[in-house]
Wavefront OBJ file of the C-alpha trace (Angstrom):
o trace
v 11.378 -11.246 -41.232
v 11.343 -9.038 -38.058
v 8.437 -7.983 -35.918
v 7.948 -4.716 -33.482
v 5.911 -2.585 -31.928
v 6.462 1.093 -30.605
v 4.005 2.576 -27.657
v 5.608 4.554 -25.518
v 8.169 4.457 -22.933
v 9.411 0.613 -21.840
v 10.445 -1.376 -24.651
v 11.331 -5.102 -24.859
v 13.686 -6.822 -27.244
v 14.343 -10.183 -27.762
v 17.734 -10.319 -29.429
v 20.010 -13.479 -29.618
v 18.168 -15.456 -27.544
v 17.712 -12.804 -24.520
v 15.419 -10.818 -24.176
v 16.013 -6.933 -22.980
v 13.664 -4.595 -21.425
v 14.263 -0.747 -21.497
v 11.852 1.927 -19.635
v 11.871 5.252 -18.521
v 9.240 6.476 -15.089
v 9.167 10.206 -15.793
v 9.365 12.834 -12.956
v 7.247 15.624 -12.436
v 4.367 13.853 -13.672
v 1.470 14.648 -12.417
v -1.355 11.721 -11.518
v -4.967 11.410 -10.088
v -4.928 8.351 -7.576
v -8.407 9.232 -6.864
v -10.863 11.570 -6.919
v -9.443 15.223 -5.563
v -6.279 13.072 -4.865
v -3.673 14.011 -7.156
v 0.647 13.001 -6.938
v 3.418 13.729 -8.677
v 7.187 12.481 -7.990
v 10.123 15.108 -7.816
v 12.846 14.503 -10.182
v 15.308 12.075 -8.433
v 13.152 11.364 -5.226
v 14.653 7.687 -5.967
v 17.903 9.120 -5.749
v 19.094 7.567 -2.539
v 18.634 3.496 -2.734
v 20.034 4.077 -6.274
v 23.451 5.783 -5.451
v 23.695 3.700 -2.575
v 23.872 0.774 -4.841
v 20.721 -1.265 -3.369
v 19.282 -4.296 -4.187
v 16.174 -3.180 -6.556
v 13.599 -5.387 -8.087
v 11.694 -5.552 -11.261
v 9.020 -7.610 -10.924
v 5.773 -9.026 -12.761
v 2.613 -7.298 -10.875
v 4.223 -6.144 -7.773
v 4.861 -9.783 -6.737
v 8.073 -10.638 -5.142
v 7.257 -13.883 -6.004
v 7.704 -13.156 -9.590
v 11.067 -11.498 -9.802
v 11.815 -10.527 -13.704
v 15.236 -9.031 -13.288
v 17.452 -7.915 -10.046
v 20.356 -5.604 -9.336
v 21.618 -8.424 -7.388
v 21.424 -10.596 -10.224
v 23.154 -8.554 -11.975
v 19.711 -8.229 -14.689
v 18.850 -4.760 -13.864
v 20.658 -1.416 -14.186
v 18.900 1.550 -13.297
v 20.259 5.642 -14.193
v 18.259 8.155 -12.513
v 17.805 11.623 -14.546
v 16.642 14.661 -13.508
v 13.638 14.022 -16.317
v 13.116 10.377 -15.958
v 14.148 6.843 -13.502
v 15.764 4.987 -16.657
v 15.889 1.268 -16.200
v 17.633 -1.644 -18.682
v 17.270 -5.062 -17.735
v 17.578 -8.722 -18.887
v 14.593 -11.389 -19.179
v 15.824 -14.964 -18.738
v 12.067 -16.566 -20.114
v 13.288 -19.652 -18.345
v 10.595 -19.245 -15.436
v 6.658 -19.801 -15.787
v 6.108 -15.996 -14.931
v 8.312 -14.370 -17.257
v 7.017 -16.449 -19.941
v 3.350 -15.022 -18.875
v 4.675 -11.657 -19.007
v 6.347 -11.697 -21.975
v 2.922 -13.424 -23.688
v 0.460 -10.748 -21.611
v 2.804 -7.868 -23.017
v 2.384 -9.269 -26.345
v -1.011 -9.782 -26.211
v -1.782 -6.033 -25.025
v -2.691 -7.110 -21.738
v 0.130 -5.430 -19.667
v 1.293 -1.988 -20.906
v 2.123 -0.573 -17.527
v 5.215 0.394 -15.483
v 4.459 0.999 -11.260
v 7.015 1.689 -8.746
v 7.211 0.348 -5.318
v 8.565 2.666 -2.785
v 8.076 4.126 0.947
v 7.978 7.739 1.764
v 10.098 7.941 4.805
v 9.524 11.200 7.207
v 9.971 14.268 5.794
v 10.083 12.960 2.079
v 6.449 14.246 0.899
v 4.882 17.953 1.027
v 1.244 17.741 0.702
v -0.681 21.292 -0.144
v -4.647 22.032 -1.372
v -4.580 22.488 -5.114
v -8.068 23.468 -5.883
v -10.527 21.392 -4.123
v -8.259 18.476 -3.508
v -4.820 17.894 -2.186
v -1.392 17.210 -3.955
v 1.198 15.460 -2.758
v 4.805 15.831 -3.691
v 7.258 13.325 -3.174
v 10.447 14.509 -2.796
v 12.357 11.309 -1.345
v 11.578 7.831 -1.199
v 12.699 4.314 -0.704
v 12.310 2.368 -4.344
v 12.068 -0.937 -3.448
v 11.117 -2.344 -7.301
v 9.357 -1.478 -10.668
v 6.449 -3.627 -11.770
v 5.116 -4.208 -15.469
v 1.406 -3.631 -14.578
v -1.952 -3.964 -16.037
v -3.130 -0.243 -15.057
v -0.214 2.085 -13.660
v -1.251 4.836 -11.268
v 1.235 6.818 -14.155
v -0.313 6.596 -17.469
v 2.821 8.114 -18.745
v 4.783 5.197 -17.550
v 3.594 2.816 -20.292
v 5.910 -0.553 -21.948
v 6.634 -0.521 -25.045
v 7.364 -3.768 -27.133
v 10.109 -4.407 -29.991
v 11.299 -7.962 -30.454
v 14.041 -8.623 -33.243
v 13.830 -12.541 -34.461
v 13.416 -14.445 -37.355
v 9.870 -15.190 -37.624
v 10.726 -18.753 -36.876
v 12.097 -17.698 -33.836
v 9.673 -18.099 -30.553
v 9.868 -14.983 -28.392
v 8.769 -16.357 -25.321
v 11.416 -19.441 -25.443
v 14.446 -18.760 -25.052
v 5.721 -15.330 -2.039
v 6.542 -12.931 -0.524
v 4.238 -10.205 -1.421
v 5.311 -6.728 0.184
v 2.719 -4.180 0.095
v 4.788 -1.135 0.102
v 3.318 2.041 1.568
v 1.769 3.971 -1.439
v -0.660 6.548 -0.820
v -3.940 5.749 -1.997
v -7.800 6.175 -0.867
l 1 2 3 4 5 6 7 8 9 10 11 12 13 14 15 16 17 18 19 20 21 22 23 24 25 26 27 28 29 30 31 32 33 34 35 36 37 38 39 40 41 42 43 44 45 46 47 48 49 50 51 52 53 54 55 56 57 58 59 60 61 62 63 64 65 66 67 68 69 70 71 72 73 74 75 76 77 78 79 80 81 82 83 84 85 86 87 88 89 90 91 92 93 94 95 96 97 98 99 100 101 102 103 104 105 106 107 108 109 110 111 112 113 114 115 116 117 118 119 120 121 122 123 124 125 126 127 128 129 130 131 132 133 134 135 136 137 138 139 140 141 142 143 144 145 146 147 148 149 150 151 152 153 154 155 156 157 158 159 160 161 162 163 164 165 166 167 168 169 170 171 172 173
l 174 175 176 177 178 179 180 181 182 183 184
């Protein structure tokens, strides 16, 4: 027997023993931070650290401390679009935290995908937009992606599909940066 699920745009699989993560952040979305504070990302604003071939992070809460996949590592591949930041990694469930990830995103608890990034100068454009203020990023430093609880991007949401045997167990198998986000 298999088992899935379909939400929206991350997905995990757990296939032969590994389990793979795929998730799309969309561009051009546009978000409420807080009240009369509203962002939105350009398409490609991750565009340099990417093509440059940096080290990038996926990570469990925005925790360096609980790495889930690297481009170091070789876990995590990441294709920017002009409609979406496209990300594929691999889960090794061999650590305490990705275990508790993998069990929270079963259990409903974490449905979220949240980048990490810094806005170097010149990189944002910030106009009034009604009675409150929009900014634009239009370059910034990604540093890592975090599966979150509540993602300043609602459209940026995991999705879950694990195919096993039902006998099969899907969950077998620091330093904590704040990064300079905008927000009141």
């Amino acid at each position: 027997m298999l088992w899935g699920g379909n939400l929206g745009s991350l997905e995990v699989r757990a296939e032969g023993g590994e389990t793979r993560l795929r998730a799309a952040f969309p561009y051009g979305a546009e978000t409420e931070l807080a009240p009369g504070r509203r962002e939105v990302i350009a398409a490609r604003a991750f565009a340099d650290r990417i093509e440059a071939g940096e080290d990038i992070h996926l990570l469990s809460g925005h925790d360096y401390e609980k790495p889930l996949a690297s481009r170091a590592a070789g876990t995590l591949t990441l294709r920017d679009t002009d409609q979406a930041l496209v990300l594929e990694a691999r889960i090794d469930a061999g650590t305490s935290w990705a275990r508790d990830f993998l069990a929270a995103h079963a259990a409903g608890l974490i449905r979220g995908l949240s980048p990490g990034f810094r806005v170097p100068e010149g990189g944002e454009k910030i106009e009034r937009s009604g009675t409150g203020l929009l900014r634009t990023i239009t370059r910034a430093e990604l540093y890592e992606l975090s599966a979150v609880t509540v993602p300043a991007y609602p459209q940026a949401q995991i999705e879950a599909r694990a195919w096993e045997a039902a006998t099969a167990d899907p969950l077998r198998g620091g330093l904590h940066r704040t990064l300079n986000r905008w927000r009141a």
